[in-house]
C-alpha positions in Angstrom: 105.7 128.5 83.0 105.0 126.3 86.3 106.7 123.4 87.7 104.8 120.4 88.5 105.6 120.5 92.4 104.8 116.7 92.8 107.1 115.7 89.7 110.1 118.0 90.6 110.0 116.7 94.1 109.7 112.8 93.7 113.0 113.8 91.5 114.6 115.9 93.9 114.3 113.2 96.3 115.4 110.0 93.9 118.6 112.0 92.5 119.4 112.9 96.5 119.1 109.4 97.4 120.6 107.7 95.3 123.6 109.7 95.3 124.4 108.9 98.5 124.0 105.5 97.7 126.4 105.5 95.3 128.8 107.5 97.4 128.3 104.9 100.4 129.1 102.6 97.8 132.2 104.4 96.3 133.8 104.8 100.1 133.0 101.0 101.1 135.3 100.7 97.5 138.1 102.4 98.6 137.9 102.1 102.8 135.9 99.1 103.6 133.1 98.5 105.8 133.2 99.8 108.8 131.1 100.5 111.6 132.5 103.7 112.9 130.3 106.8 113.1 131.1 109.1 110.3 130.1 112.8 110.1 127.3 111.8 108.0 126.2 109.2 110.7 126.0 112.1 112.9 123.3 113.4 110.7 121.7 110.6 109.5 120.9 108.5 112.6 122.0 104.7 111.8 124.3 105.6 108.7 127.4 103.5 109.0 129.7 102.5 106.1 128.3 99.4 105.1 125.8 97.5 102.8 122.7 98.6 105.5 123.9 101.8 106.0 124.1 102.8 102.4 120.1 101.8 102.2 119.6 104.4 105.1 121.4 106.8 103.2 119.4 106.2 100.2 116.1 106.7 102.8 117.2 110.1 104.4 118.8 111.3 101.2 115.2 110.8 99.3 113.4 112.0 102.7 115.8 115.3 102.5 115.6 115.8 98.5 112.2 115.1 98.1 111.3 118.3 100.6 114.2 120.0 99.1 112.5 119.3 95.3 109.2 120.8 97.0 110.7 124.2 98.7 112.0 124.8 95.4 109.2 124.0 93.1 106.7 126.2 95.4 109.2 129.0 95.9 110.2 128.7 91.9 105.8 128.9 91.0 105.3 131.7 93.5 107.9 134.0 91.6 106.9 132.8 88.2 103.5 133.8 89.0 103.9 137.0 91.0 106.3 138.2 88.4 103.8 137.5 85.6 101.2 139.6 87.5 103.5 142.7 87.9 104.3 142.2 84.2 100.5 142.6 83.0 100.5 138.9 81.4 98.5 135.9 81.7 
């Protein structure tokens, strides 16, 4: 059985970016906004703790998931189908 490379990647990338959304979200909760660079602002040029920053961490986060999603689709097909071969089965 194959993966559909385009469908496991687009998924990759929404679940990845949308959890950091929701984790820029949960830290404004509990710390506020501020504008201090965080580790992950290290990383993610522009990525602050506030209502803009969360949307950049959404943008990376699908950017980084999304190619993620498409390593591991293609890697996931090339085994499928190399170990079918050495099995004898179509």
């Amino acid at each position: 059985m194959k993966l559909n490379v385009k469908a496991f990647a687009l998924a990759g990338g929404l679940v990845w970016g949308f959890n950091w959304f929701i984790l820029t979200w949960w830290m404004i909760a509990f710390d506020g906004i501020t504008h201090e660079v965080t580790l992950l602002g290290r990383i993610y040029r522009g990525f602050t703790l506030c209502p803009l920053g969360s949307l950049v961490a959404l943008g990376y986060g699908f950017v980084d998931g999304f190619f993620l999603g498409l390593m591991v689709a293609l890697l996931y097909n090339w085994i499928a189908s190399r170990s079918k071969s050495e099995s004898g089965q179509d």
